[in-house]
N, C-alpha and C positions, 0 to 999 in steps of 0.2 A: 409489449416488451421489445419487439422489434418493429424497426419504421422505416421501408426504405423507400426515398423517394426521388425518383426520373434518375436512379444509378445507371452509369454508363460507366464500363472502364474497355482502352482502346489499347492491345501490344502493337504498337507503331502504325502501322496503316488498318490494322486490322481491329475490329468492332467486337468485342468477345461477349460483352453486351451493352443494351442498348434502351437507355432510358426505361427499366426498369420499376415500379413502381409497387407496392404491397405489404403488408401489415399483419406481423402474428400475434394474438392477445394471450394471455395470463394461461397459461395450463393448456394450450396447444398442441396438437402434435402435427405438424406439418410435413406430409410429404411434395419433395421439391423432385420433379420429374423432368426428363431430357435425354434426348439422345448424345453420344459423345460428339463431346466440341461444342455443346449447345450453351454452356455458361454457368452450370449448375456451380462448378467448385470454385469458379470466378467470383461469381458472387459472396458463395460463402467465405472467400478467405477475403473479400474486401468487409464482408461483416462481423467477421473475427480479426482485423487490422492487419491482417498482413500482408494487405495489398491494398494503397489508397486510389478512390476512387479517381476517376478521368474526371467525372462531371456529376450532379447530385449530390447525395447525402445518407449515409447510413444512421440511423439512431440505435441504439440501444438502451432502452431501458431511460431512454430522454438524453441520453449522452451523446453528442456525435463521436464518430467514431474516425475521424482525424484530428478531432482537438484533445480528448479525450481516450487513445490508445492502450494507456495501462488501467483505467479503474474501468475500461470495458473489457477487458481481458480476466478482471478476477469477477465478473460474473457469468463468464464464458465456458464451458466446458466442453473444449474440441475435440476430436476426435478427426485426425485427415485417414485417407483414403488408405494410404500409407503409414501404419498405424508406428507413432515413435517411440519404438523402446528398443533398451542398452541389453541387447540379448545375453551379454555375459555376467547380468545380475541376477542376484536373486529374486524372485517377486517382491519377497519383502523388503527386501534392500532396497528395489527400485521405487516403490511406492512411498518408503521415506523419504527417496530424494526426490520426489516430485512432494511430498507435503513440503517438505524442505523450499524448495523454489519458488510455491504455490505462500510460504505466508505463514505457512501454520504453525504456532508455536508446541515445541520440540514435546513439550507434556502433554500434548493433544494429538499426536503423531498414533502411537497405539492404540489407541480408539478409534482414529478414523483408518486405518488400515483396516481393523478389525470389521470394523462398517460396512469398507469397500468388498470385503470378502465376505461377508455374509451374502450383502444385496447384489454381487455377480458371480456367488458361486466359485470363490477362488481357496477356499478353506484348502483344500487338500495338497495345492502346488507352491502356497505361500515360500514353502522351504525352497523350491527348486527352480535349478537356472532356467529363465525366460528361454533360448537356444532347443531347451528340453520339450518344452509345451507343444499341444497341439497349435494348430489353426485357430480352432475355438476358443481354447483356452487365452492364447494370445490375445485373442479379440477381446475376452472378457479383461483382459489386464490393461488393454488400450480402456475401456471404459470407467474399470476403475481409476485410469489417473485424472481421465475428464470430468471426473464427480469427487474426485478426493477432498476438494476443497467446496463442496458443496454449491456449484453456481445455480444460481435460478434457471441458465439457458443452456440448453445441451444440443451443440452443433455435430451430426455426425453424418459423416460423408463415407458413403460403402461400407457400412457397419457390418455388414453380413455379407463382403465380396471372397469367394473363394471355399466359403463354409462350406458343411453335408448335410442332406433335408435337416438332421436334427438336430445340428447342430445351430441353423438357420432358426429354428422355432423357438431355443431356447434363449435365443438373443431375440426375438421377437417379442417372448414374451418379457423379458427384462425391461425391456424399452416399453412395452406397455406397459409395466409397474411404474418404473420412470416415469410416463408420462401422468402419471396422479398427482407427482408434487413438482415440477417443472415444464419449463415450458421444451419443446423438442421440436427441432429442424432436422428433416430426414432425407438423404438423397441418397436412391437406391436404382437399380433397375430392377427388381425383380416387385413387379406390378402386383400381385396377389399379397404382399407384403404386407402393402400399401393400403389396399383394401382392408386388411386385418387390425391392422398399426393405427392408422391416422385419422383424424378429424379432419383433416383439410389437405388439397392435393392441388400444390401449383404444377405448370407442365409449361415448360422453357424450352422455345426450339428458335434457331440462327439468334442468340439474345435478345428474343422478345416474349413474355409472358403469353402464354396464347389461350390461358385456361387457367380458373382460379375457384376451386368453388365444392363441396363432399363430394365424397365416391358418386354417391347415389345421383347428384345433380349431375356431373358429367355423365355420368351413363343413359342419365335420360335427357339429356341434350344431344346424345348425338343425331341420330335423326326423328326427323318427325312425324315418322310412323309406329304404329304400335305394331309388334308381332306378337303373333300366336301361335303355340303349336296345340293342335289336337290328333289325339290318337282316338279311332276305330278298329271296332270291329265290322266289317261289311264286305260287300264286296266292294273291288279297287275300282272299276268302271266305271259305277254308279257313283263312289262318293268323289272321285278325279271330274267328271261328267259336274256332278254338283257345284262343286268348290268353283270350278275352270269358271265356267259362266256364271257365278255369282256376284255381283255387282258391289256389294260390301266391301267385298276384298281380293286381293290378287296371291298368286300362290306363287312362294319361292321356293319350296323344296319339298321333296316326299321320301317315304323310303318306308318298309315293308321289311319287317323285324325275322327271325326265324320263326316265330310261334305264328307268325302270318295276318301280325297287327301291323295297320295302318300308320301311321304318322305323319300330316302336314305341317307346312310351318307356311304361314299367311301374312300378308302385310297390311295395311290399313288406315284410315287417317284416326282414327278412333279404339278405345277398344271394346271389341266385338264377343266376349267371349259370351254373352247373353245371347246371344246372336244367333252363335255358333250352335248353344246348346237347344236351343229353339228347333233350331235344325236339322240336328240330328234326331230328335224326337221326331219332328216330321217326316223323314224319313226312314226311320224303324233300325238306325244304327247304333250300334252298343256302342257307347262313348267311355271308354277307358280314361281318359287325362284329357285335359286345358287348362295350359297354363300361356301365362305369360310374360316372354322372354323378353330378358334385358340386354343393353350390350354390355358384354365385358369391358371393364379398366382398359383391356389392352387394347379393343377395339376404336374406343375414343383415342387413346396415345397415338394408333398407327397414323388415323387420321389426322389428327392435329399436327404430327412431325413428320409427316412424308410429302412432298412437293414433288 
């Protein structure tokens, strides 16, 4: 559905990004990650036309997207950071003039209002001025315009910035129902999001792609050891003494709960917890837990964006 390939767009001397390259298929949902300034919205608004590229090529849907500006736009459904609505309309007023704009003929207007409120939850403010509405509620009225005309692509840039936990969860899970019959481009900062949200997680830092690939795979891409934590019951001596000198694996942290359980956390080239559990039998310790830990989202992002 989207195709971009070696985009590059330059504000005068400056690189915002930089031959860029990557591909989202049919029913996607893609989280697009970066710290600020890194190009995230750059890109999206040269893949939503409203900013032509320096150099490359964006496709949509096989259209380029500087020859091609207006029939890439009606299968687009944006959503910027800065979400555009006429706060002294009423929602429903506002959402006809956006069918209105969008294309849609005038007998089709109440239906797909009615639509847009069902499937974001706007039944009860339909009547009342935008000015009035929550944060949330806002957000949900930004999405309604970006779906009103029903595009196959749904661009949405800080869709959940400034929300409350719950208010976050329930645009999270909108966007997950979204994501059943569209395709979705997501750029967000808040990582756990991400992890819930997406199928796919590119990660954009000084305009260059530096990570492209599931939650799961970048998490086990960051490094290439395995850890483990196991919890005992023994004494601390004996099993510090053990672990210290054992050649399998090297130990990076411990700590000693109130109830006066154990807990290490081990490194490894391999993993060990067969190993582990071997050895605690051998040694006559009450083995409470092993498991084995991964890295966080966040922990790959920090990595990949901090120089």
């Amino acid at each position: 559905m989207i195709e971009v390939r070696t985009l590059s767009k330059s504000y005068g001397a400056e690189r915002a990004v930089d031959a860029i390259s990557f591909e989202v298929a049919q029913g996607e949902i893609i989280g697009f990650l970066g710290p600020n300034g890194a190009g995230k919205t750059t890109t999206m608004k040269v893949i939503t036309g409203y900013l032509p590229p320096t150099e490359g090529t964006a496709l949509v849907n096989g259209l380029n997207v500087s020859e091609h500006p207006l029939e890439i736009r009606e299968q687009i459904g944006y959503l910027p950071e800065s979400t555009p609505l006429y706060s002294d309309m009423v929602t429903w007023d506002y959402l006809a003039f956006v069918a209105a704009m969008r294309g849609i003929p005038k007998e089709r207007h109440n239906d797909r209002i009615v639509e847009m409120a069902r499937a974001c939850g706007l039944r009860e403010v339909l009547a009342k001025r935008i000015d009035t509405l929550s944060k949330g509620y806002r957000q949900r009225v930004g999405l309604a315009q970006a779906m009103i005309h029903d595009p196959p692509i749904l661009i949405l840039d800080e869709p959940t910035s400034g929300l409350d936990p719950n208010q976050i969860v329930e645009i999270r899970e909108l966007i997950r129902s979204i994501g059943h019959h569209k395709t979705v481009v997501l750029s967000t900062h808040i990582l756990p999001e991400v992890q819930v949200s997406c199928d796919r997680v590119i990660i954009i830092n000084q305009g260059r792609i530096v990570a492209d690939g599931s939650p799961d795979e970048l998490q086990s891409s960051l490094s290439g050891e395995e850890r483990i934590e196991i919890s005992v019951r023994a004494s601390e001596e004996d099993v510090s003494r053990v672990l210290s000198d054992w050649d399998a694996a090297h130990m990076i942290d411990r700590t000693i709960d109130t109830s006066g359980e154990l807990q290490f956390t081990l490194a490894a080239e391999r993993d060990i917890r067969a190993d582990l559990f071997r050895l605690a039998v051998a040694h006559g310790w009450t083995l409470t837990g092993l498991t084995r830990k991964q890295s966080s989202l966040e922990d790959v992002f920090r990595q990949l964006t901090t120089s």
